[in-house]
N, C-alpha and C positions, 0 to 999 in steps of 0.2 A: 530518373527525374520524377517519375509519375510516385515511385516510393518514398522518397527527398520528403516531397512535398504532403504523402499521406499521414508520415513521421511528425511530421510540422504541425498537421492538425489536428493528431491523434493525440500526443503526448499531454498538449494542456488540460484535456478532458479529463484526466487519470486523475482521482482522491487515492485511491489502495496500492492501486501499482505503479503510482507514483514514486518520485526518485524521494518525495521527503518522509516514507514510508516502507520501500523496498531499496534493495541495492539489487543494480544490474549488472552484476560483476562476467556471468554465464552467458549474456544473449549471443555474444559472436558462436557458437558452439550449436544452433539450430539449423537443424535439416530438415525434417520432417516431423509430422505428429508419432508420437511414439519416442522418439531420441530418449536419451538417460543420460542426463548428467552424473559423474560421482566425486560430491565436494569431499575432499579430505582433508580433517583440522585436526589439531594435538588437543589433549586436554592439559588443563594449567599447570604449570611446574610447579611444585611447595617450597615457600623461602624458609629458608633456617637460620638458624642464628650461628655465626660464623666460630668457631673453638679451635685454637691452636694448638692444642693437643689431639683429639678427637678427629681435625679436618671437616669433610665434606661428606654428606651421601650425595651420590649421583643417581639419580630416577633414568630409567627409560618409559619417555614420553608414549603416551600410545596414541595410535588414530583415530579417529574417527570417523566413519566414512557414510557420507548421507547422501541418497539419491535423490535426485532433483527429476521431475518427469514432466517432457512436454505432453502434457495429457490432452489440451483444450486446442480447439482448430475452429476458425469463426470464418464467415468468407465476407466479402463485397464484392459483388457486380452489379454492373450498369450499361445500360447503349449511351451511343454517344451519335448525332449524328452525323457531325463533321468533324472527324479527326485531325484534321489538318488545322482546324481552328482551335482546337484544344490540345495543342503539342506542347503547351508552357503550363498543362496541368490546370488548368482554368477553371475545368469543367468540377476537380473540388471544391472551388469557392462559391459552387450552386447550393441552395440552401439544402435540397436535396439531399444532396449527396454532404453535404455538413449534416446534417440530422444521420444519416448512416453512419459516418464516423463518428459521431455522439454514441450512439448506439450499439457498438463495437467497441466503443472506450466502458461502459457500463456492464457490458458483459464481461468484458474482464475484470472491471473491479468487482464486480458483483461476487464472482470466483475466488477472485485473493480475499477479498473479507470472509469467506467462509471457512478456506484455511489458513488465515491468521486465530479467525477466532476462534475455531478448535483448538489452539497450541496455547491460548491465552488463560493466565492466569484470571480467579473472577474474586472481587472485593463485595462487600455488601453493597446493595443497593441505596440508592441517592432520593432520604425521604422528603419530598417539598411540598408533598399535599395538607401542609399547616399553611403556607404562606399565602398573601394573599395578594400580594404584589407580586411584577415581571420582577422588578428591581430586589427582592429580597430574594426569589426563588434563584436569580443569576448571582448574586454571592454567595448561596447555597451549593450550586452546579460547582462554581469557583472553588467552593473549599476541597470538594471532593475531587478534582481535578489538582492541587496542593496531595490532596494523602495520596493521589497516584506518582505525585512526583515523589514523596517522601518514600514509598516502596520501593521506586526505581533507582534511587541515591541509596536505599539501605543494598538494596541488589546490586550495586557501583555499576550500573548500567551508566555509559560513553554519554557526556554531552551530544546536544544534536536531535534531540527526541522530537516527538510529534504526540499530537491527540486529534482525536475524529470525534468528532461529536454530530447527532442526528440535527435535523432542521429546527426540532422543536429546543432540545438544547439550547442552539445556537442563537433561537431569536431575545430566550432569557439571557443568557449570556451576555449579551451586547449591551444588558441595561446595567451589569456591573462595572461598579466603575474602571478598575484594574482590565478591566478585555476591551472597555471602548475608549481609553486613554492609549490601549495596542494599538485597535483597529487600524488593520492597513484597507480597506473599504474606502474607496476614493481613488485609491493611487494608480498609475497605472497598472494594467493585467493584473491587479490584485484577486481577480474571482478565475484565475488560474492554476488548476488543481483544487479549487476549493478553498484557496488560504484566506482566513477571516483575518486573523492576529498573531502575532509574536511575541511569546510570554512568558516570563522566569525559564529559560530555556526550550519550551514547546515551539513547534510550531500550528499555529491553530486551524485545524480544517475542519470542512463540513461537508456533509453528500447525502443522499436519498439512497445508499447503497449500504446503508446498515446492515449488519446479520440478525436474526430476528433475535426478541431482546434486548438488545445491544444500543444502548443510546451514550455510550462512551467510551473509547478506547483507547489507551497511553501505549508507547513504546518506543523502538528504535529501530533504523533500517538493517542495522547490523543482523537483527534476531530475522528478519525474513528477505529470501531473493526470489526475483523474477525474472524469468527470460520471456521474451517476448522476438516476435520476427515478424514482418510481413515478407511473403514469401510467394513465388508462384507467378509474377505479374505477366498478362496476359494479354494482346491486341489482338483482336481478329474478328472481320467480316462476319456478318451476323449472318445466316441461312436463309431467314425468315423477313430482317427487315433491312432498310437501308439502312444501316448503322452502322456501327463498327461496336463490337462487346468489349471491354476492359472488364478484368476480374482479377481477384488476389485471393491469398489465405494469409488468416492472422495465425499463429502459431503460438503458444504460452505457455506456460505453467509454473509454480511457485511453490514454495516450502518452507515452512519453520525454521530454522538451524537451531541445535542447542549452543549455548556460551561452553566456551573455555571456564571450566571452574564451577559452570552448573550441572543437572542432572543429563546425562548422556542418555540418546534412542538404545533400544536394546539389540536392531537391527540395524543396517543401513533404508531401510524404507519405514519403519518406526516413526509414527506422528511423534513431535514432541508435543509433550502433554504441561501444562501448567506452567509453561517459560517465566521465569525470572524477570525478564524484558520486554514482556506483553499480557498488559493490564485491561481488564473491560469489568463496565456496570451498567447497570440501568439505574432507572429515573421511576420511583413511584411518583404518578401526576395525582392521582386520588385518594382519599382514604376508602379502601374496598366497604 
């Protein structure tokens, strides 16, 4: 119950380890901090062009095997001081203990955008210290967000994609017409995960968990996974006061994957390096 419900509040907080950013294909497979996952994929078959004389060559696929490490362990605890009043989990809809799971959702994006952005490919930078308007500078931001899609169709990177862009981005953004003709801003749970807009296949989010640098970032859930767990949950009489203590541990970790058909790690724990399917830039705001 008391887990149910911390799942419930934690998940909408996520921009990076979000589901429209990460695939959570591993979480059932958490135990503790330290576990090791080992994903195993083929690389791409070669098509050939079919000869009825000649026949077929037949490839043996090889594997590829990459280690996923729960590395990161985060905790929450709390008193409570009547347990019996808070048996329907009540006590997390205290603002409290909401700002804690705020808090817990940010330390882990904060993590997965570090190792996304390591494995990301980087595009020149987005010059808009000429303009002198929001509204010009956001068709700007806008084109460059276009040559990231246009990488990731030359890469035949999977419909489905997302962009993360900083705050400051996002406030130019919204004055172009193409992003606030998207805008889902208004609708219900639209500032869930982050999600601003829905655009020529993106989905458009925003967060304060940028990597340094980094004021925009294209890709697909495919190219990175997360496991996550809360794990550990805990009731028990406090020593010291009347309460009762509730505590857990968050559990995570996350990892690049390379594509079938792109550049393969050279080990199973080998960062990928410059992915195909994870694109980042910055934003020159000045002329130096």
């Amino acid at each position: 119950m008391w887990s149910d419900e911390l799942l419930r509040q934690f998940d909408p907080n996520l921009v990076w380890a979000s589901r429209f950013v990460c695939n959570n294909a591993y979480d059932g497979v958490i135990r503790e901090m330290g576990d090791q996952v080992v994903i195993n994929g083929l690389t791409r078959p070669t098509v050939g062009a079919y000869n009825a004389t000649t026949g077929m060559t037949v490839e043996n696929l090889e594997t590829v095997a990459q280690n996923l490490r729960i590395s990161q362990a985060d905790y929450v605890a709390f008193y409570v001081t009547d347990i019996d009043r808070h048996q329907t989990a009540g006590v997390l809809s205290e603002p409290a203990t909401q700002e804690t799971i705020a808090g817990i959702a940010f330390s882990a994006d904060t993590f997965v955008s570090g190792v996304i952005s390591a494995s990301a490919s980087t595009i020149p930078a987005i010059d808009v210290s000429g303009l002198t308007t929001s509204a010009a500078k956001g068709e700007a931001l806008l084109e460059g967000i276009f040559d990231m899609m246009e990488d990731l169709d030359t890469n035949k990177v999977p419909g489905g994609r997302y962009v993360i862009v900083s705050p400051k981005v996002k406030r130019h953004l919204l004055r172009a017409s193409d992003i606030a003709n998207a805008s889902i801003l208004g609708q219900g749970d639209a500032t869930a995960n982050g999600v601003v807009a829905s655009l020529a296949g993106f989905t458009v989010l925003s967060t304060t968990a940028m990597p340094t640098g980094v004021d925009i970032f294209a890709g697909h859930p495919a190219f990175t996974t997360f496991a996550s767990q809360f794990t550990g949950f805990r009731t028990q009489p406090s020593e010291k006061f009347r309460a009762d203590q509730i505590d857990c541990l968050h559990l995570y970790g996350a990892r690049v994957l390379s594509f079938p058909g792109g550049a393969q790690p050279a080990n199973a724990d080998a960062v990928v390096l410059n992915s195909e399917g994870l694109i980042k830039t910055s934003v020159v705001w000045q002329t130096p």
